[in-house]
NUBA-780770 format. One record per residue (C-alpha): residue number from 1; y, x, z. Coordinates in Angstrom, 1 decimal. Last residue first. Example, Ala and Ser with C-alpha at 12.3 -4.5 7.8 and 13.67 -1.06 7.14 Angstrom:
! residues 2
SITE   i  north   east     up
SITE   2   -1.1   13.7    7.1
SITE   1   -4.5   12.3    7.8
This chain:
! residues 389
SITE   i  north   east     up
SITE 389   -9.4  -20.6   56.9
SITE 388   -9.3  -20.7   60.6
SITE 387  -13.0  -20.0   62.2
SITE 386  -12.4  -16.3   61.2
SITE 385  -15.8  -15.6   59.5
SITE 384  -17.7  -13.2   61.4
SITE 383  -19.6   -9.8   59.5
SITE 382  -16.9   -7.9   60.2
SITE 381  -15.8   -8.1   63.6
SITE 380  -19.8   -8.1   64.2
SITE 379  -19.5   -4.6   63.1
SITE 378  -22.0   -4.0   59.9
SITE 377  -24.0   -1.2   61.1
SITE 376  -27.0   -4.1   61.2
SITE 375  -27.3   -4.2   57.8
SITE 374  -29.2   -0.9   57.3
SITE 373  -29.1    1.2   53.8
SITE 372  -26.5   -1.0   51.7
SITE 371  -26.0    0.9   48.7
SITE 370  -22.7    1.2   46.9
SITE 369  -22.3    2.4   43.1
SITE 368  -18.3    2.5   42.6
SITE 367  -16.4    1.1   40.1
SITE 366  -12.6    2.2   38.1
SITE 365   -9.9    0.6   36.0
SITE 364   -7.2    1.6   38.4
SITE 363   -5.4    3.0   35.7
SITE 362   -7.8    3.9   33.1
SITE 361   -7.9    7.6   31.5
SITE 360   -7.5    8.7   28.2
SITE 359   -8.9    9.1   25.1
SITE 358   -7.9   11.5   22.4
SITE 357  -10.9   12.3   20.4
SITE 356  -11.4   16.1   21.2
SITE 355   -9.6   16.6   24.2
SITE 354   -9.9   13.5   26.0
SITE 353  -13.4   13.0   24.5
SITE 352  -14.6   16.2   25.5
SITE 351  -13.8   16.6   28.7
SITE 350  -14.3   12.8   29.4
SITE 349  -18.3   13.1   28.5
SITE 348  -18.7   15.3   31.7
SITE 347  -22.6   13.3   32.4
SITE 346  -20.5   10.1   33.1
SITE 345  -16.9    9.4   32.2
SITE 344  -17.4    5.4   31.4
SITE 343  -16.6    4.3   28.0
SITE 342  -13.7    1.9   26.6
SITE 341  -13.1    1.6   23.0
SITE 340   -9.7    0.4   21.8
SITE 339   -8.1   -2.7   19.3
SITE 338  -11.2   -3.5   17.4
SITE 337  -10.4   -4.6   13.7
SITE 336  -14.0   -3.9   12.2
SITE 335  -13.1   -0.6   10.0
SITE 334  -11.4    0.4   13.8
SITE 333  -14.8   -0.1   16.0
SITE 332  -16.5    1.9   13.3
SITE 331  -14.1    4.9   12.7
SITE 330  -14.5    5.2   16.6
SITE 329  -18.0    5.3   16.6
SITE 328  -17.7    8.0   14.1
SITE 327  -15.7   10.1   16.1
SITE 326  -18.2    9.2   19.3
SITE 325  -21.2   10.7   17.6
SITE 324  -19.3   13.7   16.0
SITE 323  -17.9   14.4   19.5
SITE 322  -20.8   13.6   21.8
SITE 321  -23.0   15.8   19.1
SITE 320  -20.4   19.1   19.2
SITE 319  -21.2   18.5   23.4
SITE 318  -24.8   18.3   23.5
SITE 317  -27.7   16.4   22.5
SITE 316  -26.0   13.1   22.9
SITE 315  -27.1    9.6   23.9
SITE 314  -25.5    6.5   24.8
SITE 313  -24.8    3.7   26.5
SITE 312  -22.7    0.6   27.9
SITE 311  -19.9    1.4   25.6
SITE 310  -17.3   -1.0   25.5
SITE 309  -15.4   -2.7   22.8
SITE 308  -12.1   -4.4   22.9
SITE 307  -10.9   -7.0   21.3
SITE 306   -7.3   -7.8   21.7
SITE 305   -5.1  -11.4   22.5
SITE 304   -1.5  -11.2   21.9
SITE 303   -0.9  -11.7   24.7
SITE 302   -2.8  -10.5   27.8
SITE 301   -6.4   -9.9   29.3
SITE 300   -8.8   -7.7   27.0
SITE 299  -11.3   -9.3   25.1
SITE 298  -14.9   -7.8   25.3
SITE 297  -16.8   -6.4   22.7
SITE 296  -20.3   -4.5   23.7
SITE 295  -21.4   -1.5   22.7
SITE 294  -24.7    0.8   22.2
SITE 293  -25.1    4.2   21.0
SITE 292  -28.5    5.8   19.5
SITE 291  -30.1    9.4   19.2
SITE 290  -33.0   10.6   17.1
SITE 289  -34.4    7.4   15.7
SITE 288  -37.5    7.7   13.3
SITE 287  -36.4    7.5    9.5
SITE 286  -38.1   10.7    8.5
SITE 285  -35.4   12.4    7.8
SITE 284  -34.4   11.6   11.7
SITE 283  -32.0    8.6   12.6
SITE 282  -28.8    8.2   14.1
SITE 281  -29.0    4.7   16.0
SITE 280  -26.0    2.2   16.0
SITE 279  -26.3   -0.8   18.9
SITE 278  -24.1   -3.6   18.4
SITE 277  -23.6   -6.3   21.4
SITE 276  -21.0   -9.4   21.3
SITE 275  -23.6  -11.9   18.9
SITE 274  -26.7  -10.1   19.0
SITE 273  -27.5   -6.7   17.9
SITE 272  -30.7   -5.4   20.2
SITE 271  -29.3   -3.3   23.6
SITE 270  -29.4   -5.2   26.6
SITE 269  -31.7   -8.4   25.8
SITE 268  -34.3   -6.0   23.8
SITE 267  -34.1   -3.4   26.8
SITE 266  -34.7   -6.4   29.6
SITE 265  -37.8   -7.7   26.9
SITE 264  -39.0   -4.4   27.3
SITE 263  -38.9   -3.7   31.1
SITE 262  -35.9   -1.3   31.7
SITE 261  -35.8    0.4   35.2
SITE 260  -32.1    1.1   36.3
SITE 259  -30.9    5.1   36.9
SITE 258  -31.0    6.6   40.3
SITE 257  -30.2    9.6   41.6
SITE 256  -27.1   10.3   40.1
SITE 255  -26.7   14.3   40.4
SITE 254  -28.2   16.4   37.8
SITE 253  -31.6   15.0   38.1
SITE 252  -31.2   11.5   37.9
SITE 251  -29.0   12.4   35.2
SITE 250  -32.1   14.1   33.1
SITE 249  -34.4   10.6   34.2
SITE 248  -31.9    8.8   32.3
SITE 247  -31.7   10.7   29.2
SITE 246  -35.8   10.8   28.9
SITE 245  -36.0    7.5   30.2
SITE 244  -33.3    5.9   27.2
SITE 243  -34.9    8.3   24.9
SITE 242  -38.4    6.6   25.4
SITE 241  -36.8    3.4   25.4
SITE 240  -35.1    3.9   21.8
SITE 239  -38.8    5.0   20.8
SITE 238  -40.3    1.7   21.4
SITE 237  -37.4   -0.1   20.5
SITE 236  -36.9    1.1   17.1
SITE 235  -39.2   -1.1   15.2
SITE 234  -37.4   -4.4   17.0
SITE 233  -33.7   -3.3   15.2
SITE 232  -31.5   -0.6   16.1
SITE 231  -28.1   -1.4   13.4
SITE 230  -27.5    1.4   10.3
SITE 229  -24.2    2.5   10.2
SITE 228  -24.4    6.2   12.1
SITE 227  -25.3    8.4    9.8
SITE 226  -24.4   11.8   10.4
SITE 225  -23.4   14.8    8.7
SITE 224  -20.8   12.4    6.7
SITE 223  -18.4   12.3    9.9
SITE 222  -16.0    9.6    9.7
SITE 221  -12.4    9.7    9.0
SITE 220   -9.8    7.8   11.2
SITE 219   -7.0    6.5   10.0
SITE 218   -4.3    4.8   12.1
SITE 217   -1.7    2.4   10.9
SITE 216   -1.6   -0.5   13.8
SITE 215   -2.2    2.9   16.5
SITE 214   -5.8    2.4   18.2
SITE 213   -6.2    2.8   21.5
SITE 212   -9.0    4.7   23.4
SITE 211   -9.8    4.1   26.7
SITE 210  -11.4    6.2   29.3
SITE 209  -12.9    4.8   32.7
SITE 208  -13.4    6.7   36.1
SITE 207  -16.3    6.6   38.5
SITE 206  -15.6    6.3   42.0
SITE 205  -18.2    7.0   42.8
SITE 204  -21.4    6.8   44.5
SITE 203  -21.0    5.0   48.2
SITE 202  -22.9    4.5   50.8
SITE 201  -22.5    0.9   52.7
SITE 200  -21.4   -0.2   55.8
SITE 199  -18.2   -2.0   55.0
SITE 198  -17.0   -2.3   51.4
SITE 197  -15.3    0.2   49.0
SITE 196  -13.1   -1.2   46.2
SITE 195  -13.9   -1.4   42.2
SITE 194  -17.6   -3.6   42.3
SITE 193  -20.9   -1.9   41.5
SITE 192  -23.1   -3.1   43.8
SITE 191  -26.2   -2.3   44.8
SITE 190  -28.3   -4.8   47.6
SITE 189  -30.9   -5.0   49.6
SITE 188  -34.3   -3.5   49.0
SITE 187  -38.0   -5.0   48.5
SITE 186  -36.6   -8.8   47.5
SITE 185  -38.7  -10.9   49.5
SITE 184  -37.0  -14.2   48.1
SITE 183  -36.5  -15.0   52.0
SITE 182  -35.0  -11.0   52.6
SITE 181  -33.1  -11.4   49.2
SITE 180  -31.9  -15.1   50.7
SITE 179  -30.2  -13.3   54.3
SITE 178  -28.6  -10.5   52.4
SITE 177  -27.1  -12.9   49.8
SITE 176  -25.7  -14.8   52.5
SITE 175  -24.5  -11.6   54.5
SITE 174  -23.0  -10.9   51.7
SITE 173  -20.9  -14.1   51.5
SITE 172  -19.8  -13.7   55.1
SITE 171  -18.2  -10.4   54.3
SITE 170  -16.3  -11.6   51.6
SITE 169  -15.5  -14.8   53.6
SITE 168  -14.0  -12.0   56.5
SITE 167  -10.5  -13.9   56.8
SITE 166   -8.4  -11.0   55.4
SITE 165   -8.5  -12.9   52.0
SITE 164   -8.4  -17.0   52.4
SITE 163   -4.6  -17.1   50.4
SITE 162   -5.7  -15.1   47.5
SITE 161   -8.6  -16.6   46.8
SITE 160  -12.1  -14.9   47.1
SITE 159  -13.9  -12.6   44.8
SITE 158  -17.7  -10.1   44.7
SITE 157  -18.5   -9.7   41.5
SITE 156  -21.3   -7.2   40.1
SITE 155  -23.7   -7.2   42.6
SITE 154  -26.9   -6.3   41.4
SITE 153  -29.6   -7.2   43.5
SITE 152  -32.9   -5.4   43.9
SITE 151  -35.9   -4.5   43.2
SITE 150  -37.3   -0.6   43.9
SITE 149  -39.3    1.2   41.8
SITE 148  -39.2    5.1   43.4
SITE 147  -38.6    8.6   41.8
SITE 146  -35.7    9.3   43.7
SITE 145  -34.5    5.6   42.7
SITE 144  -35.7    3.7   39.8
SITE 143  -34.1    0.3   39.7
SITE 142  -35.2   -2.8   38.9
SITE 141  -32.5   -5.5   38.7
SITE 140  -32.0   -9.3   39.8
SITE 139  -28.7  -10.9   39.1
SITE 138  -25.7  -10.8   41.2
SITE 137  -22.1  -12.9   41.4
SITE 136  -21.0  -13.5   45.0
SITE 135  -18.1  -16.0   45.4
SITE 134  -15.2  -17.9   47.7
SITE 133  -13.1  -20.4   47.6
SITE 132  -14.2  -22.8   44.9
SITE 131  -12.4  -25.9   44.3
SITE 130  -14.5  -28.8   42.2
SITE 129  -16.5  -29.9   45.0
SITE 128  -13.4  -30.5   47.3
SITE 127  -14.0  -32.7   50.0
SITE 126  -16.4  -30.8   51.2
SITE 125  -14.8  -27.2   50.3
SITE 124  -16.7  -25.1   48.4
SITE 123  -18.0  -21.5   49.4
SITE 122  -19.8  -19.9   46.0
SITE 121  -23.1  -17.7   45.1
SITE 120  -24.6  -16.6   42.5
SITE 119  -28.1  -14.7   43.3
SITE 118  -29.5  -18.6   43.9
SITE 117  -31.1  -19.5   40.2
SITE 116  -31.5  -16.3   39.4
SITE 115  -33.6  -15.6   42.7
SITE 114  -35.8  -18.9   42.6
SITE 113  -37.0  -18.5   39.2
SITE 112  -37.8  -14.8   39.9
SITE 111  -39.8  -15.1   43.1
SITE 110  -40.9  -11.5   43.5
SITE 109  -39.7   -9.7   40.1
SITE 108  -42.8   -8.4   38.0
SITE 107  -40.6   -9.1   34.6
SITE 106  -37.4  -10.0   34.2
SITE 105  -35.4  -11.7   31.9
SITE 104  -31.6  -11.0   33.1
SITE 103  -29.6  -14.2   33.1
SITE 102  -26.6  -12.2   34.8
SITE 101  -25.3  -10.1   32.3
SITE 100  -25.5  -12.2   29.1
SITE  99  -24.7  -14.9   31.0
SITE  98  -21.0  -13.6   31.8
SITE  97  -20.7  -13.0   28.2
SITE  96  -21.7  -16.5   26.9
SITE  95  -19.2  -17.8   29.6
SITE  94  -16.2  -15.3   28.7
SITE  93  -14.6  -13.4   31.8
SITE  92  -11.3  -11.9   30.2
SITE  91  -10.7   -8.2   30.3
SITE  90   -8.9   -6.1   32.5
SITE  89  -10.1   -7.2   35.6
SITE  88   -8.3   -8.5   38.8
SITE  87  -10.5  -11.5   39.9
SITE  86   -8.5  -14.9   40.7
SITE  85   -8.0  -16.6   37.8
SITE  84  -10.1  -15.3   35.6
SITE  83  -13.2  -15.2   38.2
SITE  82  -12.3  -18.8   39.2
SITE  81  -12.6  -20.2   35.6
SITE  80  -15.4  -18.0   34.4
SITE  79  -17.4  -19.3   37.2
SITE  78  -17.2  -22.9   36.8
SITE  77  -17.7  -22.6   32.9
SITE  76  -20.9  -21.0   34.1
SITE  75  -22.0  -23.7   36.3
SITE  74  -21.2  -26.2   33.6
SITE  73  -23.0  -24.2   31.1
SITE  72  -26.0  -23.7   33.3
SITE  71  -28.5  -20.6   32.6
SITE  70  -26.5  -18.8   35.2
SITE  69  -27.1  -21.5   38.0
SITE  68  -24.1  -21.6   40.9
SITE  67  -25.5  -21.8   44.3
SITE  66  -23.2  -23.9   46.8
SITE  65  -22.5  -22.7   50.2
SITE  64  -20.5  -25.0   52.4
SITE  63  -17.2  -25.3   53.6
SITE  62  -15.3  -28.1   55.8
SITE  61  -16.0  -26.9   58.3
SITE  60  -16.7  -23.3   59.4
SITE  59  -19.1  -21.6   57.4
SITE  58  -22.7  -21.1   59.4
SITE  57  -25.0  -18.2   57.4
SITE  56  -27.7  -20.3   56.0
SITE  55  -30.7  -20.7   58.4
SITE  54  -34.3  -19.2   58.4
SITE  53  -33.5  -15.8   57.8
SITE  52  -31.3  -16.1   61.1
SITE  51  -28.9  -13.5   61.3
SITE  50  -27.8  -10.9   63.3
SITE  49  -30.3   -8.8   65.0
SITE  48  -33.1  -10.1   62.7
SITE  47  -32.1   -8.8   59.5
SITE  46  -32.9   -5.4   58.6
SITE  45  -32.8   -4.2   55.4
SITE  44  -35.0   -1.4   53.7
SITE  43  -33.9    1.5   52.5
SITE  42  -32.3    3.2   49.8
SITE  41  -30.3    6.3   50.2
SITE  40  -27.3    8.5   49.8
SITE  39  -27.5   11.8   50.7
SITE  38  -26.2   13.4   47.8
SITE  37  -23.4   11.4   47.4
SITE  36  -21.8   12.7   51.1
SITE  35  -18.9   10.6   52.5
SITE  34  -21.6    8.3   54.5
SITE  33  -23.8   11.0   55.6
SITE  32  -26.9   10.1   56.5
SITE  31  -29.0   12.9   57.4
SITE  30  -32.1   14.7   54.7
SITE  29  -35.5   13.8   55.4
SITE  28  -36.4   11.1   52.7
SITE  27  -34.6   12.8   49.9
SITE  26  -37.5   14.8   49.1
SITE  25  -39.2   11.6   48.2
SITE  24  -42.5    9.7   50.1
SITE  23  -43.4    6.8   47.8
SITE  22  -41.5    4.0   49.3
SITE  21  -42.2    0.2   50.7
SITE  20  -45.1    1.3   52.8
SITE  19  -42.7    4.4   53.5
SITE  18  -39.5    1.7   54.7
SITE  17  -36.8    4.1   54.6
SITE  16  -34.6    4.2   58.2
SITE  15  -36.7    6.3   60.1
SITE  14  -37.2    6.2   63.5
SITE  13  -35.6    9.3   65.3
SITE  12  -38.2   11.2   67.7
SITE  11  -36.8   12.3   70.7
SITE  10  -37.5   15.2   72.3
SITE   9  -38.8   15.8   75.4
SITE   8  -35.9   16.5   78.2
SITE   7  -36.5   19.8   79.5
SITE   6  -36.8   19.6   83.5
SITE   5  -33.8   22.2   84.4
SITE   4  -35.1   25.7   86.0
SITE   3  -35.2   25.7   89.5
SITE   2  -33.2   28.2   91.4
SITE   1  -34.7   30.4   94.3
């Protein structure tokens, strides 16, 4: 007589999203899958099997962490130099710029003071204090993700020097910034949006960028159905946020998952005219805004120099209204001696604007949204500085 095989009980897989963290989301039971967009999630870090919250991550001598301040100009100045020198971008790091982006003014963010004045940071040699080696560059964002507030850091520049790369600094550097989210009590880990895929993170992307030139004689007529001349000022925030969630939450939707969280005085820094930024609204007979775009100039590496301007957002109704939109948005950026516009194809806006406008896609001019989900898949071969720099 044969006896049937004991069944093994099965076995119950932990969860990797924190739920006290989390609203429960229909995302929440679906497998990791690295290659897999859809699946992509949030959770919470963990950092005891491989680091000491307590310590800094060890450098070999003679390096040491040093955190850069945003709202410093020295700091800055520090910052801009390395990242020009030694960052491959097609536009040039400006201080005033670079603070624009990272001294974020946020509201309900655990430990604020402490977090932008540690989010950047650099590996110095001892003898060296001038020199950097090494850097991190974030700033302290609210996201909404499946539904969920989460904070988090943004890392937008991750960099080390030619001669110490293959040496795992980069790797080093995030754990750093790993180990002082988890002290500042920073509720997720981190989301960058740098060009090249790193270790153990999910990955959005890549995204592509279009670029519009501007021939020395071209003419470009604007469309008189809509005006788009008249600068957003402090009346139209209210409802400019209001399309901002309503456009957002639609991409959530479609695909993206997340879009960020906007507090007010966050949407005022972002979007109001101010120096670099100029935000155009279209607005309704009765002078409410229906639909606005927003732009930044940058200056684009090379000689002679060239100003640039990018689009950080807008909105569109539908296709015929992306083109009029962006055809008058290029008659603007020409009447003020802009060189190109730059855009990011989200929501199928290249379609149109490569066949309607004449854009055209970026060589290697692309980013990537990566999540970290679980530190401790990072391979200790990867998260080890080699001790010969």
């Amino acid at each position: 007589m044969s006896v049937a095989p004991e069944i093994e009980p099965v076995k119950k897989t932990k969860k990797l999203v924190n739920e006290a963290l989390f609203r429960p989301s229909e995302w929440d039971d679906y497998p990791l899958k690295r290659d897999d967009k859809h699946t992509n999630k949030i959770v919470q870090p963990d950092f005891a099997p491989f680091c000491d919250v307590t310590k800094p991550e060890p450098l070999p001598e003679p390096f040491h962490f040093v955190s850069l301040d945003v709202r410093d100009d020295a700091s800055l100045k520090r910052m801009c130099t390395f990242l020009n020198a030694n960052y491959k971008s097609a536009f040039v790091f400006d201080a005033k710029h670079v603070r624009w982006i990272l001294d974020v003014p946020v509201v309900n963010f655990p430990r604020s003071g402490e977090v932008l004045k540690g989010c950047v940071i650099c590996v110095q040699p001892t003898a060296s204090p001038d020199k950097i080696v090494g850097m991190i560059a974030s700033r302290p964002i609210t996201y909404r993700v499946d539904g969920r507030v989460v904070c988090t850091l943004e890392v937008g520049w991750l960099c080390t020097l030619q001669e110490v790369r293959g040496k795992r600094l980069a790797s080093v550097l995030m754990k750093e910034l790993y180990r002082r989210a988890y002290v500042w009590g920073v509720s997720v880990g981190m989301l960058f949006t740098i060009p090249r895929q790193l270790p153990a993170l999910f990955t959005v992307g890549p995204i592509k960028m279009l670029k519009r030139s501007f021939a020395e004689s071209e003419a470009i007529q604007p469309n008189k159905n809509i005006d788009l001349v008249r600068f957003a000022n402090l009346r139209d925030v209210s409802r400019m946020m209001k399309i901002y969630r309503t456009y957002a939450a639609d991409q959530e939707n479609m695909a993206w998952r997340l879009h960020r969280e906007y507090n007010r005085r966050e949407f005022e820094h972002t979007f109001l005219r101010r120096g670099d930024v100029m935000t155009y609204v279209i607005r309704t007979d009765r002078g409410d805004v229906k639909d606005f775009v927003s732009l930044y100039a940058l200056t684009e590496v090379g000689e002679p120099a060239k100003t640039v301007a990018y689009v950080q957002f807008i909105s569109f109704l539908n296709d015929k209204l992306l083109e009029l939109f962006m055809q008058n948005v290029l008659f603007i950026m020409l009447r003020n001696k802009f060189s190109a516009v730059y855009i990011a194809d989200l929501s199928g806006v290249g379609e149109v604007l490569r066949t309607k406008l004449g854009f055209e896609d970026v060589e290697g001019e692309h980013h990537m949204y990566q999540f970290n989900y679980n530190t401790t898949t990072i391979d200790v071969s990867q998260s080890t500085i080699s001790p010969i720099l």
